[in-house]
Backbone and ligand atoms as CSV (ligand in chain L), in Angstrom:
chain,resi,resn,atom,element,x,y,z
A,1,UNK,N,N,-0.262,-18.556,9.278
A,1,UNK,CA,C,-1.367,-17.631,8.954
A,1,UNK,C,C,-2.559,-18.414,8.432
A,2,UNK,N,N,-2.409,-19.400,7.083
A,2,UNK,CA,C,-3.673,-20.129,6.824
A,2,UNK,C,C,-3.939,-20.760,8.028
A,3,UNK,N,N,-2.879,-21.514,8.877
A,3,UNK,CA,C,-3.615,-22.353,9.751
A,3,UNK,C,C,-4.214,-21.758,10.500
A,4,UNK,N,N,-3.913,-20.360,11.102
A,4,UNK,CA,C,-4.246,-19.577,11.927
A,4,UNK,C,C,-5.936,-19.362,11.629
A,5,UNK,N,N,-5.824,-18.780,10.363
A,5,UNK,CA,C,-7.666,-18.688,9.884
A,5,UNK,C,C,-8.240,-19.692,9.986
A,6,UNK,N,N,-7.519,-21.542,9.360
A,6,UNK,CA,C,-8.274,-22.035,9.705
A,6,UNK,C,C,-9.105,-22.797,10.844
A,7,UNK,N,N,-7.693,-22.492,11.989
A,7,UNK,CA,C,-8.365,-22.842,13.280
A,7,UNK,C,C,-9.876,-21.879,13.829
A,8,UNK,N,N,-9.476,-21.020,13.209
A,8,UNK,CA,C,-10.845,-20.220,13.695
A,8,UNK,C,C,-11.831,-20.642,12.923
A,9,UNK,N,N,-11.677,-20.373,11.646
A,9,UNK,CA,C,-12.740,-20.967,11.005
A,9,UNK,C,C,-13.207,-22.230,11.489
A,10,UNK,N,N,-12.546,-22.843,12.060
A,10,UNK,CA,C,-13.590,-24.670,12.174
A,10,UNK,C,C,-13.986,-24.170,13.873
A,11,UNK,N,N,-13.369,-23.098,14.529
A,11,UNK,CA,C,-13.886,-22.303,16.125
A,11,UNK,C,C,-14.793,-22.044,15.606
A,12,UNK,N,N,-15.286,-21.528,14.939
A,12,UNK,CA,C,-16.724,-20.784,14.525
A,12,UNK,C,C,-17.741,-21.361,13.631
A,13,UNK,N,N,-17.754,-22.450,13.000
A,13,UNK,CA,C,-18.162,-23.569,12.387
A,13,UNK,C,C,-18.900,-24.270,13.134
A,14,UNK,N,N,-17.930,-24.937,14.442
A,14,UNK,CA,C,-18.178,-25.882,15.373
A,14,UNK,C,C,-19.193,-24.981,16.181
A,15,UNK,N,N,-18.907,-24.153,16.444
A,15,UNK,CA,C,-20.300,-22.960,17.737
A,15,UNK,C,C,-21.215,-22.417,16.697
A,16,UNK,N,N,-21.552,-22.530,15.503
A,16,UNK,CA,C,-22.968,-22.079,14.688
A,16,UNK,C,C,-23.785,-23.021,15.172
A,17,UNK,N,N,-24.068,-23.951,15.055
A,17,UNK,CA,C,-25.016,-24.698,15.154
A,17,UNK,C,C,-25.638,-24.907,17.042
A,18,UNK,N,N,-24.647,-24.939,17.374
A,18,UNK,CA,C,-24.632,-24.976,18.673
A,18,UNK,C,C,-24.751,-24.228,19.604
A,19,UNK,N,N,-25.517,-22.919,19.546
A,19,UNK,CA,C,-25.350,-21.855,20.539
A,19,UNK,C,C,-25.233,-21.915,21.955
A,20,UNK,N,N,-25.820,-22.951,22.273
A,20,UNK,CA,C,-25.357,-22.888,24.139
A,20,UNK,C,C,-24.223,-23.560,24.541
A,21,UNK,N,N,-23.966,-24.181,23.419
A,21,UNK,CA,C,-22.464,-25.421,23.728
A,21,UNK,C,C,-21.719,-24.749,24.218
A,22,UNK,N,N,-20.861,-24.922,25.518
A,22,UNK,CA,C,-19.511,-24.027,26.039
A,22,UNK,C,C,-18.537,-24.735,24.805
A,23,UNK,N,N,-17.328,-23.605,24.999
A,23,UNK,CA,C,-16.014,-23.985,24.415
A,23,UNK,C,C,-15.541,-24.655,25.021
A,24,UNK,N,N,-14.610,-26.053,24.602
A,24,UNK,CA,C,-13.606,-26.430,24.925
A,24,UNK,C,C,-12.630,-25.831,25.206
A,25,UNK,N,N,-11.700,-25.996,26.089
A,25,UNK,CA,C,-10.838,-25.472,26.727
A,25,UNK,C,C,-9.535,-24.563,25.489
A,26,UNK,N,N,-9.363,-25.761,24.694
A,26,UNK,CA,C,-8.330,-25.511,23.774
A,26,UNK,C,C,-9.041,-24.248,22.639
A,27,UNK,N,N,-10.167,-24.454,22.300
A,27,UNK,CA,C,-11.049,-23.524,21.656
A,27,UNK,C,C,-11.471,-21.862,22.638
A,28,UNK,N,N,-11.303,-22.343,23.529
A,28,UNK,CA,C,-11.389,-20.810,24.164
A,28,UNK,C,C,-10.091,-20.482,24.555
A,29,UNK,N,N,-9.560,-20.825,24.370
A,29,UNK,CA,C,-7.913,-20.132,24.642
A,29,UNK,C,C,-7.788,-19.605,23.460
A,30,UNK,N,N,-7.802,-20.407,22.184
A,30,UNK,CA,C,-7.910,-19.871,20.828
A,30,UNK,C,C,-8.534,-17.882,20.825
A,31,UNK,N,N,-9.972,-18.337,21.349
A,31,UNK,CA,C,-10.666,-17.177,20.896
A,31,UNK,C,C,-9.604,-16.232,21.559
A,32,UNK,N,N,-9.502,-16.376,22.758
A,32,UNK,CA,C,-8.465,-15.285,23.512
A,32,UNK,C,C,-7.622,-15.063,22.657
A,33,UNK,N,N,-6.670,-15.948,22.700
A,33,UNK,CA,C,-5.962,-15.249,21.600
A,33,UNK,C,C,-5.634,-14.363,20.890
A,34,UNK,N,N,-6.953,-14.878,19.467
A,34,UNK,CA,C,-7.112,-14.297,18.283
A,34,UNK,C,C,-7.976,-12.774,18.892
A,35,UNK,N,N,-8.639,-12.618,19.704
A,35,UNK,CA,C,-9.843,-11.392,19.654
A,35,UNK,C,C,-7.975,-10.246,20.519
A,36,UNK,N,N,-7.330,-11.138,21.199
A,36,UNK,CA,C,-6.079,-10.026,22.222
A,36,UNK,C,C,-5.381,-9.618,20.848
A,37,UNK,N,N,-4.961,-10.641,19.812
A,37,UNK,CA,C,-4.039,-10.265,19.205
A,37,UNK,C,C,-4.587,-9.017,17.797
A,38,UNK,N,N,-6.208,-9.236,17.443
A,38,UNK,CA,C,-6.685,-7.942,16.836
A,38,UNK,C,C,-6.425,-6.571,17.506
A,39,UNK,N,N,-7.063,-6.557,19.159
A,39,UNK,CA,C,-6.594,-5.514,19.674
A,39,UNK,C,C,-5.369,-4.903,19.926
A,40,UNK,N,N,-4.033,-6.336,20.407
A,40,UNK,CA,C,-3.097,-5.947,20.123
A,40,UNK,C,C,-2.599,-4.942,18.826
A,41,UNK,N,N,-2.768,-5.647,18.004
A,41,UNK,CA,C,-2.690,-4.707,16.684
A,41,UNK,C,C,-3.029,-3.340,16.359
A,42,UNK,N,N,-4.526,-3.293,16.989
A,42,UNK,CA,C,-5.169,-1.940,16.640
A,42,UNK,C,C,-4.357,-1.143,17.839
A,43,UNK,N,N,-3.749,-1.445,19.276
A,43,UNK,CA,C,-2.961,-0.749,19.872
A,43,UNK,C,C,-1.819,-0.043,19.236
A,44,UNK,N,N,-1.148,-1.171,18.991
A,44,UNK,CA,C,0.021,-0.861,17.793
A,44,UNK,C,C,0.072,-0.148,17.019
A,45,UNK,N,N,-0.941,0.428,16.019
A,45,UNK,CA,C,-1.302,0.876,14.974
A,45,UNK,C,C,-1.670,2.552,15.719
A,46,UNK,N,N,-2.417,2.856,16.711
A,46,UNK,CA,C,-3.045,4.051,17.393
A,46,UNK,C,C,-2.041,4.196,17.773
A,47,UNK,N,N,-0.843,3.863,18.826
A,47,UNK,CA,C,0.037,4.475,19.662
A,47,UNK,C,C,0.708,5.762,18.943
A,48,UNK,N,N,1.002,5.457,18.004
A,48,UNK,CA,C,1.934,6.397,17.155
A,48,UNK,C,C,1.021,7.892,16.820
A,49,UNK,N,N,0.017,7.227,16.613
A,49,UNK,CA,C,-0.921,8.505,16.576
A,49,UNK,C,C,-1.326,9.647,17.545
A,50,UNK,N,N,-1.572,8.575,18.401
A,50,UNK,CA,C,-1.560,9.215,20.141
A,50,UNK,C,C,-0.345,10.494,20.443
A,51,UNK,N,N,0.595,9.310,19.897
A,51,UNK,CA,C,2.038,10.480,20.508
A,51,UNK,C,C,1.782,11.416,19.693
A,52,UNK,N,N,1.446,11.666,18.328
A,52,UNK,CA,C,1.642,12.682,16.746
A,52,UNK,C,C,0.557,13.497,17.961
A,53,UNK,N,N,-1.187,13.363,18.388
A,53,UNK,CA,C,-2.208,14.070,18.898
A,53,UNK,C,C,-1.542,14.841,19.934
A,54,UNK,N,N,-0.808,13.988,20.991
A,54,UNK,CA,C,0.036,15.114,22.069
A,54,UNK,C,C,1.509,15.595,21.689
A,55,UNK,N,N,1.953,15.374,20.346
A,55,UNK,CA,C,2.904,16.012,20.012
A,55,UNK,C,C,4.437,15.710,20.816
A,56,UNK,N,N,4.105,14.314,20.989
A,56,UNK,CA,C,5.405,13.936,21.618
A,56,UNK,C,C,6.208,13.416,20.369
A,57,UNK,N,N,5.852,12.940,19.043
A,57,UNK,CA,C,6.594,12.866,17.762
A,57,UNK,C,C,6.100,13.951,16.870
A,58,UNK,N,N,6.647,13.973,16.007
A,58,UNK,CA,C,6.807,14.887,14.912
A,58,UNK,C,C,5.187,14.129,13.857
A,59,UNK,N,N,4.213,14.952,13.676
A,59,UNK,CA,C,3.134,14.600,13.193
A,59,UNK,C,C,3.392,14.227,11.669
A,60,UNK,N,N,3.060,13.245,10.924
A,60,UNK,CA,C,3.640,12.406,10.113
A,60,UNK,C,C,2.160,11.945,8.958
A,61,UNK,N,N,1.786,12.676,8.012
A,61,UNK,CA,C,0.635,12.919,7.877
A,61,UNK,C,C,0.671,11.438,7.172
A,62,UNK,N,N,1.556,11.242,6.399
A,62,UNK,CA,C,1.597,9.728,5.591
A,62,UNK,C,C,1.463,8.185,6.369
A,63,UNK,N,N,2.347,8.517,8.036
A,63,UNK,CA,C,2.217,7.072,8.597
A,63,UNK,C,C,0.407,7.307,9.545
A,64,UNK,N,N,-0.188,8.370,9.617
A,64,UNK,CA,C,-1.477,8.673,9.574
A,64,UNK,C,C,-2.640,8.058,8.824
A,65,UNK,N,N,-1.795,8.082,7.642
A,65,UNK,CA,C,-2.812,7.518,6.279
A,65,UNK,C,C,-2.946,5.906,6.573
A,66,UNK,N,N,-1.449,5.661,6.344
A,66,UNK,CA,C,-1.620,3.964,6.556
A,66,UNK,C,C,-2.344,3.832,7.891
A,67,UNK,N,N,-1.714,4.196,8.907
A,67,UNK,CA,C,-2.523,3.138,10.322
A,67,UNK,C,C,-4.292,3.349,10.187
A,68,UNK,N,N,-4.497,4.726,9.620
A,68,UNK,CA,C,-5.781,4.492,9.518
A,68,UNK,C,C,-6.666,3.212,8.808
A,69,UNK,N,N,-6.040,3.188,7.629
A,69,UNK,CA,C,-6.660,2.721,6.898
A,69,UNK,C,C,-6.478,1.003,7.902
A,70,UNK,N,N,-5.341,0.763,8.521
A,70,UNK,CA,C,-5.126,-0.645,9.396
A,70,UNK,C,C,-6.256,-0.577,10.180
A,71,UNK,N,N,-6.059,0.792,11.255
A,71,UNK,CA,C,-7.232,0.014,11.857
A,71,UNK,C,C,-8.565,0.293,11.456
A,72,UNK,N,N,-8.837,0.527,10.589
A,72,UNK,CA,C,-10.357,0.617,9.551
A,72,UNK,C,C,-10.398,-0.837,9.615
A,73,UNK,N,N,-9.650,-1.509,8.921
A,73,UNK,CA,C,-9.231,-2.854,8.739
A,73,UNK,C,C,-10.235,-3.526,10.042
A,74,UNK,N,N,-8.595,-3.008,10.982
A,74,UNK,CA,C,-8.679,-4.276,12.235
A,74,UNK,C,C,-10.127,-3.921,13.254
A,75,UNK,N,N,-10.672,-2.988,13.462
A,75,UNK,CA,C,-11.889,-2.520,14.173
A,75,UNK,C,C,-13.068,-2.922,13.272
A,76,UNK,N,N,-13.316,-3.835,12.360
A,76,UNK,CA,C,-14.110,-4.781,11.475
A,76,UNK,C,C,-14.046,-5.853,11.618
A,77,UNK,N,N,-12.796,-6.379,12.421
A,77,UNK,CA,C,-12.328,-7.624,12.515
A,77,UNK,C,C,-13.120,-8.186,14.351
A,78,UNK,N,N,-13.284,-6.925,14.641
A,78,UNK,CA,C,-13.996,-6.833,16.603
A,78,UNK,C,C,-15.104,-7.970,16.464
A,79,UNK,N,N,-16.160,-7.601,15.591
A,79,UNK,CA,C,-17.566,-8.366,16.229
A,79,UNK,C,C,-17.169,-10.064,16.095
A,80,UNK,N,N,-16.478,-10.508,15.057
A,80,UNK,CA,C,-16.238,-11.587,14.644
A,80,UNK,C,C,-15.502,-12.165,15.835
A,81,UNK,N,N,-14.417,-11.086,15.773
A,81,UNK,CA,C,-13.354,-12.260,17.111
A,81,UNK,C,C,-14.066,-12.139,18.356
A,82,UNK,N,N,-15.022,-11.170,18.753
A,82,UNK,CA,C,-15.528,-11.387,20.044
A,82,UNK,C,C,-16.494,-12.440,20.492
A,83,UNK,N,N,-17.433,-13.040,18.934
A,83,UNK,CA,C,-18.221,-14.027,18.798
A,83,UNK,C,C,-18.186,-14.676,19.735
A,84,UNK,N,N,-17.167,-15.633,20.009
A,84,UNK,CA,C,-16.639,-16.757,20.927
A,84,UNK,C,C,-17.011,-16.447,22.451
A,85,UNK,N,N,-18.528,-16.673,23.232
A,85,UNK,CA,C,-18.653,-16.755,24.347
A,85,UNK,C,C,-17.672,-17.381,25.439
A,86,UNK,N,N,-16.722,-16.755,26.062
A,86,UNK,CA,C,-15.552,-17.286,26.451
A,86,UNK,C,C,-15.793,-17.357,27.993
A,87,UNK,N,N,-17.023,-16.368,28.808
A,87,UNK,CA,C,-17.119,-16.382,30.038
A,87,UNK,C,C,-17.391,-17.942,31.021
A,88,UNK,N,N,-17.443,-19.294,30.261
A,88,UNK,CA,C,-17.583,-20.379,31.068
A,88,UNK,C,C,-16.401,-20.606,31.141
A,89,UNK,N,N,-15.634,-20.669,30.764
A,89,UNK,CA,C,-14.231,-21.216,30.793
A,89,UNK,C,C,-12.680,-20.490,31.512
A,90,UNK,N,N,-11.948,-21.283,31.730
A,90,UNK,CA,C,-11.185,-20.743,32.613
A,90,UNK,C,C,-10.165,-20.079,31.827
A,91,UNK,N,N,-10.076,-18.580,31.718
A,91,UNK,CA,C,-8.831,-18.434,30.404
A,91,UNK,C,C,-8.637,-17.124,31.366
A,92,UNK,N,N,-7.426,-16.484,30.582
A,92,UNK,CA,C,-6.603,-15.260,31.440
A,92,UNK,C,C,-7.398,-13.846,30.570
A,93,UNK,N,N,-8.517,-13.193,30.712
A,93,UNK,CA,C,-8.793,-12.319,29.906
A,93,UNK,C,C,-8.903,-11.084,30.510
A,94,UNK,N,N,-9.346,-9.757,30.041
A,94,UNK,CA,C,-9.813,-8.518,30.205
A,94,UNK,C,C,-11.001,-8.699,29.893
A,95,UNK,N,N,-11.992,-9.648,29.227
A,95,UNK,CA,C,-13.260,-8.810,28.487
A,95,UNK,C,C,-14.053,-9.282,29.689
A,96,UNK,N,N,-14.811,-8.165,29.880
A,96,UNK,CA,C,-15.736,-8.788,31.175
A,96,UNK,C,C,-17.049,-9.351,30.542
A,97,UNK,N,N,-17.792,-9.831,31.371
A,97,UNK,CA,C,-18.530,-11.095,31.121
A,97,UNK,C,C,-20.056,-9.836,30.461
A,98,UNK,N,N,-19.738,-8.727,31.030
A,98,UNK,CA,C,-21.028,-7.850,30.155
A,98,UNK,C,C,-21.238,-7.520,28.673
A,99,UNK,N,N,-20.082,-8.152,28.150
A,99,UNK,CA,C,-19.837,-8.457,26.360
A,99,UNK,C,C,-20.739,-8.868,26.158
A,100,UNK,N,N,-21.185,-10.319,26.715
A,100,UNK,CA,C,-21.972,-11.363,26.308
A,100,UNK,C,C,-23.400,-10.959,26.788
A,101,UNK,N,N,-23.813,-10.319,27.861
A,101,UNK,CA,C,-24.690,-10.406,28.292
A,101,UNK,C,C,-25.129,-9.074,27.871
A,102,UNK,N,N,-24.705,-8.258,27.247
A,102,UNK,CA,C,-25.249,-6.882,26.307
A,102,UNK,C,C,-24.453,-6.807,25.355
A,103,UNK,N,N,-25.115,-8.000,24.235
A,103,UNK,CA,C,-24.456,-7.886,22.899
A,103,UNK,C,C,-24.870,-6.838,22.091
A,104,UNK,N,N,-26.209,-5.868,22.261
A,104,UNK,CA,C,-26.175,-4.578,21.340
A,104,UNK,C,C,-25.076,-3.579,21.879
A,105,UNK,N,N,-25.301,-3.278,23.420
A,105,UNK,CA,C,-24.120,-1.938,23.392
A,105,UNK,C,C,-23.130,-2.411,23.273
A,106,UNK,N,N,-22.575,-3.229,23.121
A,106,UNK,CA,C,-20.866,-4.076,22.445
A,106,UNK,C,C,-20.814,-3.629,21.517
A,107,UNK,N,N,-21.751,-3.516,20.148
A,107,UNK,CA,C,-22.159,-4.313,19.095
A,107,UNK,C,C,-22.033,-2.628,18.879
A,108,UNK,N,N,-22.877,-1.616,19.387
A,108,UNK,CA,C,-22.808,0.033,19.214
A,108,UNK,C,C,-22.052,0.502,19.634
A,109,UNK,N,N,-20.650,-0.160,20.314
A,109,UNK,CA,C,-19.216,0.100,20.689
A,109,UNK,C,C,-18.336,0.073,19.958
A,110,UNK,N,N,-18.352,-0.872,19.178
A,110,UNK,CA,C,-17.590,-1.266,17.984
A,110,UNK,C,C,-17.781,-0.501,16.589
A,111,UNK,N,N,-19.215,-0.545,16.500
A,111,UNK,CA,C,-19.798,0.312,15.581
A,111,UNK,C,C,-19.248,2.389,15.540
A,112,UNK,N,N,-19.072,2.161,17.375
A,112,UNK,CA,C,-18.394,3.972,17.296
A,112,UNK,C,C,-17.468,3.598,16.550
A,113,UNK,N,N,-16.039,2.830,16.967
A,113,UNK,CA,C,-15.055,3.110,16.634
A,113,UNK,C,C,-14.796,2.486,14.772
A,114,UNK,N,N,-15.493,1.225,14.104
A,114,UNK,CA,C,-15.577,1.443,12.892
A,114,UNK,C,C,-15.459,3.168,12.548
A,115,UNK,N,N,-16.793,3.473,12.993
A,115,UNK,CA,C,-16.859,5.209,12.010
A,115,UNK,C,C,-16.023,6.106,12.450
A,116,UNK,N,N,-15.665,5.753,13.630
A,116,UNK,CA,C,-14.336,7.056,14.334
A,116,UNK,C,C,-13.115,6.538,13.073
A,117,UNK,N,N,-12.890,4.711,12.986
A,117,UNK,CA,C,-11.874,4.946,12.021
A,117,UNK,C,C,-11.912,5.257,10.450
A,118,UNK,N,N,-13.227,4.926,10.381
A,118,UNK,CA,C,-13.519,5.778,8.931
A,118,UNK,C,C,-13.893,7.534,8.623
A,119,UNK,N,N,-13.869,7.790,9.691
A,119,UNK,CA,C,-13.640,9.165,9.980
A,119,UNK,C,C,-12.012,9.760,9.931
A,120,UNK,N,N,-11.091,8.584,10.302
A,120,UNK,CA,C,-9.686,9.191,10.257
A,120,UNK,C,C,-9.448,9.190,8.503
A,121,UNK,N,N,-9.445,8.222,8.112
A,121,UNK,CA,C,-9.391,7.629,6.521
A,121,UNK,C,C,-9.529,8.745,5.924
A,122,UNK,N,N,-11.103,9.114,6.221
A,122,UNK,CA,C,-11.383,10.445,5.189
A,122,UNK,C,C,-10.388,11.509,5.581
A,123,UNK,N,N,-10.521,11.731,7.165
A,123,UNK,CA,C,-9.596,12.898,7.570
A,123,UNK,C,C,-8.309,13.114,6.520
A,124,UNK,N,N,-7.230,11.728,6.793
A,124,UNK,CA,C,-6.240,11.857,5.952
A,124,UNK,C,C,-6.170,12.211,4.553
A,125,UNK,N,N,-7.372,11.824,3.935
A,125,UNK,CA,C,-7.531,11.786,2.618
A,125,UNK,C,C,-6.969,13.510,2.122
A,126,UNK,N,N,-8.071,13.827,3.232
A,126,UNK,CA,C,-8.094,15.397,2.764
A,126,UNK,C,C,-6.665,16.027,3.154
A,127,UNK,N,N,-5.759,15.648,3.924
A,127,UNK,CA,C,-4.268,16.118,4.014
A,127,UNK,C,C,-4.658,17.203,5.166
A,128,UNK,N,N,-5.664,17.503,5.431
A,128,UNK,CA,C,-5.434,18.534,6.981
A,128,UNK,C,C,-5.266,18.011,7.980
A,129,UNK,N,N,-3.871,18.886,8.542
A,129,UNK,CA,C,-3.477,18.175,9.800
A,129,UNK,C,C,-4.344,18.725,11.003
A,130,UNK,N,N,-5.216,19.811,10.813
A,130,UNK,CA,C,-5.957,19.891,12.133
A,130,UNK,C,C,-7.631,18.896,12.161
A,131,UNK,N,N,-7.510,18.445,10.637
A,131,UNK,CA,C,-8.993,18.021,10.462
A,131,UNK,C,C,-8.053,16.086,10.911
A,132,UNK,N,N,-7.121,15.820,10.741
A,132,UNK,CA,C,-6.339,14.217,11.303
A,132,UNK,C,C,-6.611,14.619,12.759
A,133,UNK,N,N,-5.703,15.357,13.566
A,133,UNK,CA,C,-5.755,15.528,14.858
A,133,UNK,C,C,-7.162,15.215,15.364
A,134,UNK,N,N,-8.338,15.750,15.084
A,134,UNK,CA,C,-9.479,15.666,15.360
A,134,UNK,C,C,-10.158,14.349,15.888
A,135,UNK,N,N,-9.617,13.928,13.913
A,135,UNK,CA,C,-10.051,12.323,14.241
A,135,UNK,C,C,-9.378,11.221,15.070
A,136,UNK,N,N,-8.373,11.484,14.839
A,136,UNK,CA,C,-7.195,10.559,15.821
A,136,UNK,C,C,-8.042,10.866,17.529
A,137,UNK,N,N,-8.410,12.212,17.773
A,137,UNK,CA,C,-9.067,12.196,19.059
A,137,UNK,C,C,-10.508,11.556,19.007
A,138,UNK,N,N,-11.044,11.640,18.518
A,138,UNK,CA,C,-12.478,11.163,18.018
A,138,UNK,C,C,-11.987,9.469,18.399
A,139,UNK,N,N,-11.481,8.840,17.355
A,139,UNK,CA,C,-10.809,7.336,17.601
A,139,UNK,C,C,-10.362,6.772,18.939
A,140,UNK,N,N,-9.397,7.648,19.217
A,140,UNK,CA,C,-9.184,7.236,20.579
A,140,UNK,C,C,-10.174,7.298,22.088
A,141,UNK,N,N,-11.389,8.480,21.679
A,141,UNK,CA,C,-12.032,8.567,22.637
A,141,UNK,C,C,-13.073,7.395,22.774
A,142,UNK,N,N,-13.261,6.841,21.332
A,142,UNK,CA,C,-14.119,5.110,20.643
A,142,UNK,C,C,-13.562,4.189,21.044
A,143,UNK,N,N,-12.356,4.346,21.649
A,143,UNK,CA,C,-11.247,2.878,21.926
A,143,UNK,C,C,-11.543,2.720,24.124
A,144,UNK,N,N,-11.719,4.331,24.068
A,144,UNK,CA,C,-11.929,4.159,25.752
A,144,UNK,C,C,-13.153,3.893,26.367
A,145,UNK,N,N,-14.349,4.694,25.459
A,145,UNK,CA,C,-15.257,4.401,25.754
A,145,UNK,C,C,-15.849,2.531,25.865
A,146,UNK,N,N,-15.463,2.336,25.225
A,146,UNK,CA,C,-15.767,0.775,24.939
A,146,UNK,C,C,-15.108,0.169,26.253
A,147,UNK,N,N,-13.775,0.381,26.596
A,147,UNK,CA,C,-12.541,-0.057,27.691
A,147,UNK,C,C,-13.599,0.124,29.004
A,148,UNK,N,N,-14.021,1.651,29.069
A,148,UNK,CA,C,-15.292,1.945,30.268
A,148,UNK,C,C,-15.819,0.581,30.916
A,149,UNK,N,N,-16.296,0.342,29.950
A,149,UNK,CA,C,-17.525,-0.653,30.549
A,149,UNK,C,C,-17.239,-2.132,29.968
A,150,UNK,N,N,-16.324,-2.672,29.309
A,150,UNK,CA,C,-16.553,-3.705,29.051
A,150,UNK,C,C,-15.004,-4.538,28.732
A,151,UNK,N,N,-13.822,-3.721,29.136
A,151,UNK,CA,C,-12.615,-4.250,29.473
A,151,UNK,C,C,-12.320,-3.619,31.130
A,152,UNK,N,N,-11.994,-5.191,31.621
A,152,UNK,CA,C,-10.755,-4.819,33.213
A,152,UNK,C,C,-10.409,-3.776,33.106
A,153,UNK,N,N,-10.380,-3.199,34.517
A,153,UNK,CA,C,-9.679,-1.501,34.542
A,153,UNK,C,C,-8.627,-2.489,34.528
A,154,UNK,N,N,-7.267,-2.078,35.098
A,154,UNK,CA,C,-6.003,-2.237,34.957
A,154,UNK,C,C,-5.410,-2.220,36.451
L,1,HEC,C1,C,-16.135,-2.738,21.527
L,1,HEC,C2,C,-15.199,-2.647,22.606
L,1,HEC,C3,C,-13.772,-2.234,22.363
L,1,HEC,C4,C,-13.328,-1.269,21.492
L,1,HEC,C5,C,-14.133,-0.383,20.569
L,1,HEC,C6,C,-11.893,-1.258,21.630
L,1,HEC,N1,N,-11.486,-2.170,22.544
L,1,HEC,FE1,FE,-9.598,-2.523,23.130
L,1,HEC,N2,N,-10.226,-4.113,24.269
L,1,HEC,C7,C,-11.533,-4.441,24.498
L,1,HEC,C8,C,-11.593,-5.607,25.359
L,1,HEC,C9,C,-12.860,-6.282,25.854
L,1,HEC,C10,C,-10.268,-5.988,25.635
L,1,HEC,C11,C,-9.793,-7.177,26.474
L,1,HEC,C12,C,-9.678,-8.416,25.566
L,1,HEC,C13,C,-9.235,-9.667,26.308
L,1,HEC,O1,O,-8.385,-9.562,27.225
L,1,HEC,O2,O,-9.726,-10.760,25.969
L,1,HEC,C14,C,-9.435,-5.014,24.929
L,1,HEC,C15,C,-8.051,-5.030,24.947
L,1,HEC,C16,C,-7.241,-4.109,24.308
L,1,HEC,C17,C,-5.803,-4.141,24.313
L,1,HEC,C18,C,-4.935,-5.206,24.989
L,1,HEC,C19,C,-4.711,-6.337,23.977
L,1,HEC,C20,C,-3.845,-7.463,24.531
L,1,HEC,O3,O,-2.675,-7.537,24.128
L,1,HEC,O4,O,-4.347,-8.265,25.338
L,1,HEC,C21,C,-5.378,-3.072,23.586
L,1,HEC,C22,C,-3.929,-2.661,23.293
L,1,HEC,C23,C,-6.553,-2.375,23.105
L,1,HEC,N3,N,-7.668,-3.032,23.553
L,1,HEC,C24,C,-6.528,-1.246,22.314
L,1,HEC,C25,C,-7.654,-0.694,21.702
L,1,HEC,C26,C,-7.609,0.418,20.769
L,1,HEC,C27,C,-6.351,1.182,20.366
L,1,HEC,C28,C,-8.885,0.646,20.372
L,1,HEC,C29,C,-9.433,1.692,19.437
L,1,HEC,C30,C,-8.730,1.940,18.196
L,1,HEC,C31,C,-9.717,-0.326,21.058
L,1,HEC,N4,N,-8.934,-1.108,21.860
L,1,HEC,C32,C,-11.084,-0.393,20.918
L,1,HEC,C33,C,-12.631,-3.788,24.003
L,1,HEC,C34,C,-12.606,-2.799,23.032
């Protein structure tokens, strides 16, 4: 885990000064990585919710509370790990190359889903399960919209 931060940290150290410098090979595999394994996470964290919204589990107002507050967390963690201009280099990704080349609507993509997940937070706070449902849809519709235009269809 420290090493983990600190490889990024000296990834993002080394590209301040340098804005046009491509990544090294080993440095853009990194970014992949680290930006798959945030999303990984924030997947992880929504799925359960997803199922609670279509009622394929039993709606669970407490494991609601926590994932929110995770991916409040991990959807803060987006602009940072996406930093890493990764489109020169040869790596296995989803993010298409229009990240880089329209860093505001990225930038107002990320920004939906921050407030969609600070929208769940509060939701939970208040304990209504039709005012959670809402947001959990709200969130998830912030996670696709973004997917639209700027992750591989599938
Ligand atoms: C601002 C744009 C954006 C938002 C918002 C966003 N994603 Fe993504 N997501 C991406 C991109 C781009 C990729 C592909 C990353 C790559 O392959 O390098 C991705 C990949 C993923 C993956 C695959 C990760 C892996 O293992 O490779 C999952 C799961 C995912 N997103 C879930 C979510 C969820 C859940 C949300 C909302 C809570 C969300 N995303 C919000 C852009 C976004």
């Amino acid at each position: 885990m420290i090493r983990g931060k600190f490889v990024v940290a000296c990834a993002i150290l080394a590209f301040a000064g340098t804005v046009d410098a491509e990544l090294n090979q080993d440095q853009a595999e990194r970014a992949v990585e680290t930006r798959q394994s945030v999303l990984h996470l924030m997947g992880w964290n929504m799925a359960p919710l997803g199922a609670m919204a279509r009622d394929r589990i039993e709606f669970d107002a407490a494991r609601v509370e926590t994932n929110a507050a995770r991916l409040s967390a991990l959807s803060q963690m987006m602009a940072d790990a996406f930093a890493a201009d990764t489109r020169a280099n040869d790596v296995t990704t989803e993010a298409l190359d229009v990240i880089w080349e329209q860093p505001d609507d990225f930038a107002a993509k990320i920004q939906n889903t921050i407030d969609a997940g600070n929208g769940l937070v509060s939701a939970a706070a208040t304990g209504d399960e039709g005012a959670m449902r809402e947001a959990i849809g709200a969130l998830g519709s912030s996670c696709g919209s973004c997917h639209d235009d700027f992750r591989l269809d599938d």
